[in-house]
C-alpha positions in Angstrom: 0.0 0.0 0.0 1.1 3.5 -0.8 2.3 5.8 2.4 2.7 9.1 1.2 3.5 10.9 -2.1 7.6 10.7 -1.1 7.9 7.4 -1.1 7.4 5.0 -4.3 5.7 1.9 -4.2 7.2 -1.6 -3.4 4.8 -4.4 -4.8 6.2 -7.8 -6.2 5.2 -7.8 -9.1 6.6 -9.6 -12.8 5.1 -6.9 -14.7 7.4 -4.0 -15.3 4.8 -1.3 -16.9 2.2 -2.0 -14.0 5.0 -2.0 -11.3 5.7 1.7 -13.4 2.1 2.7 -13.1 2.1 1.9 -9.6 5.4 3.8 -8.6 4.2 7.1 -10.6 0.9 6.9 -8.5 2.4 7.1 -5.6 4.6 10.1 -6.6 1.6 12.2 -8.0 2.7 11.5 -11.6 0.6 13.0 -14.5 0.6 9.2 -15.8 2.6 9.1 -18.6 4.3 6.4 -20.1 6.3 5.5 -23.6 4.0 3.9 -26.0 0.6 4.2 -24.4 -2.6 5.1 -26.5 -3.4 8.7 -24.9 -6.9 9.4 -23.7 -7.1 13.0 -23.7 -4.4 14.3 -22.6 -3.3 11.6 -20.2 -2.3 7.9 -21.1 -4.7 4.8 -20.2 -2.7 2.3 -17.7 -2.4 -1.4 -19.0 -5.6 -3.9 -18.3 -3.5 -5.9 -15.4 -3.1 -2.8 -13.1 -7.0 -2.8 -12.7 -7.1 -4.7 -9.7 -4.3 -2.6 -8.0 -5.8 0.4 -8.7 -9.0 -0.6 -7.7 -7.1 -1.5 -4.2 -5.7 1.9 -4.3 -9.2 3.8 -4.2 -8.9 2.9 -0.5 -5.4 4.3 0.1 -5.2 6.9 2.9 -3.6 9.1 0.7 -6.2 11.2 -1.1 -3.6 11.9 -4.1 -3.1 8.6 -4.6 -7.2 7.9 -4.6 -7.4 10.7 -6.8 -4.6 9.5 -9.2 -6.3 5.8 -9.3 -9.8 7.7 -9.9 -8.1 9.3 -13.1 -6.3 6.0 -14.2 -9.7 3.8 -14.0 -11.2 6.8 -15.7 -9.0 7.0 -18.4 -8.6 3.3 -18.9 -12.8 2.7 -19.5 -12.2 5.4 -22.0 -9.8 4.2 -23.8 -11.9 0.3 -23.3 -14.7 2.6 -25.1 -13.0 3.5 -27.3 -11.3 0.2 -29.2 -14.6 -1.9 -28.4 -16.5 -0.5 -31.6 -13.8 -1.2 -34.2 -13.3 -4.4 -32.2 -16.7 -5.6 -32.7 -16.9 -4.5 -36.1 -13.5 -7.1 -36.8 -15.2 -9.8 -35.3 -18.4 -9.4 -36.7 -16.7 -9.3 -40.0 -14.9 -12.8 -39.4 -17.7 -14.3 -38.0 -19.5 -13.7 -41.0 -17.4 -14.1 -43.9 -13.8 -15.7 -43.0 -13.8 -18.4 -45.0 -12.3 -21.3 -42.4 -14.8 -23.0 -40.7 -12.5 -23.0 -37.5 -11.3 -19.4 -37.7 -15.2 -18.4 -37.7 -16.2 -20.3 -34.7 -13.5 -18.5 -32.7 -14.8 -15.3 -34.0 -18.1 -15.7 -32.9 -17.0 -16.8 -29.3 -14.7 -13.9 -28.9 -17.7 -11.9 -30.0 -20.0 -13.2 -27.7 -16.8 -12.8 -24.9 -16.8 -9.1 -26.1 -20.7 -8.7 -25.2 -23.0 -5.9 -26.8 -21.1 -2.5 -27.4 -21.4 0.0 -24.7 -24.3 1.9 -24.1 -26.7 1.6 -21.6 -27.3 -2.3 -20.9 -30.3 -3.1 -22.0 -29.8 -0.4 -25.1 -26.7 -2.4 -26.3 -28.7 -5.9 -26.0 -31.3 -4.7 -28.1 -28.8 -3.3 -30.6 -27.7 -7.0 -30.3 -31.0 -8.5 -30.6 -30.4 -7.0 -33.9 -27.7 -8.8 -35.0 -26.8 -10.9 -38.3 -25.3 -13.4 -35.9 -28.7 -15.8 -34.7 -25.9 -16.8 -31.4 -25.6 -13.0 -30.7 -29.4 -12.5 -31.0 -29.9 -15.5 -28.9 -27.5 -14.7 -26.0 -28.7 -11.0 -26.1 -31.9 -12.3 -25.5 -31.3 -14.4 -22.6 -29.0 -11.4 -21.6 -32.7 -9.4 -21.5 -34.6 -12.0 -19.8 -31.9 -12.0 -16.8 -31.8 -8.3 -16.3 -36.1 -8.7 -15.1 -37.3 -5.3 -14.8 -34.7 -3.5 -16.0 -34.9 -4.9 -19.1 -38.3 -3.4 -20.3 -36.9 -0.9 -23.0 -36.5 -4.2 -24.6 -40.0 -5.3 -24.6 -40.8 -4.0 -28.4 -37.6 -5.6 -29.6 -38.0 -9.0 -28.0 -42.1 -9.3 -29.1 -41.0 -8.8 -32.4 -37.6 -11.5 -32.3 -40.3 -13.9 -30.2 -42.8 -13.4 -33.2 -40.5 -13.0 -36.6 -37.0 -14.0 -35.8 -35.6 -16.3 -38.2 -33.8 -18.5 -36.2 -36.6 -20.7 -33.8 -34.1 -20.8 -30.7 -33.9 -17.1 -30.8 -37.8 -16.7 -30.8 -38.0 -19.8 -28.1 -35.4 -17.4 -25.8 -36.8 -13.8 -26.7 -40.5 -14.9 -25.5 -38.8 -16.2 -22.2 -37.3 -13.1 -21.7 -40.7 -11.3 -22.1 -42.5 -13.8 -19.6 -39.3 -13.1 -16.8 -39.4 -9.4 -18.0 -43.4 -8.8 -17.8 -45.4 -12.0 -17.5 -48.6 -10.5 -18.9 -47.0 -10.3 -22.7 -49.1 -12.5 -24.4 -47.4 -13.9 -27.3 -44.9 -15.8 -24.6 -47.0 -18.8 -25.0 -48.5 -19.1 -28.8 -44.5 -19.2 -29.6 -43.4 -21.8 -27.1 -46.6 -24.2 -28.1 -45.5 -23.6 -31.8 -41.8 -24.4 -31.5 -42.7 -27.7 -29.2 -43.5 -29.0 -33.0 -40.3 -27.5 -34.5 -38.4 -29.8 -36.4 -35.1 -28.9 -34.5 -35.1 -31.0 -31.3 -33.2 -28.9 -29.3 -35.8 -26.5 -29.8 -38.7 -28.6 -29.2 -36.6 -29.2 -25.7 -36.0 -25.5 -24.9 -39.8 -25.0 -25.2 -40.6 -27.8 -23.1 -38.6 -26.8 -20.2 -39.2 -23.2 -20.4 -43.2 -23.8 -20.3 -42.5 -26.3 -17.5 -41.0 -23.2 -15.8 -43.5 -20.7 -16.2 -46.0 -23.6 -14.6 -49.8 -23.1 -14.7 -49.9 -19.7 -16.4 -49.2 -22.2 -19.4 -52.4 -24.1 -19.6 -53.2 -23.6 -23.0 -49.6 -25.6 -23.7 -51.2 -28.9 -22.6 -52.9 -30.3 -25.9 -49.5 -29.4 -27.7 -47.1 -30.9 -24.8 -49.3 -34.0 -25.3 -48.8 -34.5 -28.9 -45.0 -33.9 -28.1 -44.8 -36.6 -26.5 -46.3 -38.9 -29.3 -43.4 -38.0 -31.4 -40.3 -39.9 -32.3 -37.4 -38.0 -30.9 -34.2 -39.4 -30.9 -33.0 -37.0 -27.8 -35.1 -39.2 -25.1 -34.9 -36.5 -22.4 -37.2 -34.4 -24.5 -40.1 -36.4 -23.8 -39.6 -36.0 -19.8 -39.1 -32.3 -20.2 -42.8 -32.8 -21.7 -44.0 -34.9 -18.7 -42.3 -32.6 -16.1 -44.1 -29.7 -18.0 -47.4 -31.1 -17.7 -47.0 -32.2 -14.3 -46.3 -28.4 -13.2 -48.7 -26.9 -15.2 -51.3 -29.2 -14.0 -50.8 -32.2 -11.4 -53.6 -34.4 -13.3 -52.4 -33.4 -16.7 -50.5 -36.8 -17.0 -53.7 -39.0 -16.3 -55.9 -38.9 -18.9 -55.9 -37.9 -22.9 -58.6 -35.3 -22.6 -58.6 -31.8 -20.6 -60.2 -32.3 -17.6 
């Protein structure tokens, strides 16, 4: 920990540019260093000192606090700042590099880089928006987790739950509506319509996720019914049915017809 502004820093650490960042904190430096991309008129420190400045916002020195203030502040800037073009590269590789492996990687980094910066849920819906049906499909899962706070998102997600190419992206946007505000009613018309999909994994998505919602799903029963009349060679998908129908309705299971 820092002492006072006369005396550097003494950390053990293998990095020579963060042990340099940490030394000119403690002697009230303007934060310069060779080869750093400026942010204004002061240079971002390196990713790896972000825990040591973080642990320098409690210093008892209140230069030092204000020096690891300016550093975090400059380096979100400069994180701002590159995240754009970054996206943009990915996006690009993702979508057109010609190796099957090279792509794959592109899309996880991608997906590792999340939605560009904005407010949360704005960037999710930008996301929902996507060419990319796995970036559309984690932004809307993204949505569903945020609850309340993602109701800006409520227009965007209706219309990916109701028109979305991709059937696991319309499966995940109408969960998000029913965690976001459970009264959106096309939550269930979509779920009972993908639970005939030909993609399995998507007839299995909608089985679980109307097991979850429970008895607000009663309409589901004739269609989780004929589910499980179907061939499918994923076996679990037929006790995601029977699970569903026994927590929508106890007796669901007992007979053929609606009670």
């Amino acid at each position: 920990m820092v002492e006072s502004s006369e005396h550097p820093v003494e950390r053990l650490d293998p990095d020579p540019p963060l042990a340099d960042w940490l030394v000119a904190l403690s002697r009230d430096s303007t934060f310069e260093r060779p080869q750093a991309a400026p942010t204004g008129d002061r240079a971002a420190p390196p990713l790896a000192a972000i825990p040591s400045l973080l642990s320098l916002l409690k210093d008892p020195n209140r230069t030092v606090r204000r020096q690891a203030v300016t550093a975090l502040g400059n380096l979100a800037g400069e994180v701002r700042r590159v995240l754009p073009p970054l996206h943009a590269a990915l996006k690009e590789a993702a979508l057109n590099e010609g190796d099957d492996g090279v792509r794959t990687e592109a899309v996880r980094a991608l997906l590792k880089a999340g939605p560009q910066p904005a407010s949360e849920a704005g960037a999710l819906v930008d996301a929902l928006h996507s060419d990319l049906e796995v970036v559309r499909f984690h932004a809307a899962i993204t949505l569903g987790d945020l609850g309340l706070a993602g109701r800006p998102a409520v227009p965007d997600l209706t219309h990916a739950a109701l028109w979305d190419d991709d059937p696991a992206v319309r499966v995940e946007a109408a969960v998000a509506l029913w965690k976001i505000d459970r009264k959106r009613p096309p939550v269930i018309p979509v779920l009972i319509k993908a639970l005939a999909d030909d993609n399995e994994l998507v007839c299995w998505m909608a089985a679980d996720s109307l097991g979850e919602i429970g008895p607000e799903s009663r309409q589901a029963l004739p269609a989780l019914r004929r589910a499980l009349q179907r061939d499918f060679r994923i076996s679990l998908i037929k006790t995601s049915a029977i699970l569903a129908l026994e927590r929508i309705d106890p007796q669901a299971t007992a007979g053929p017809g609606e009670r």
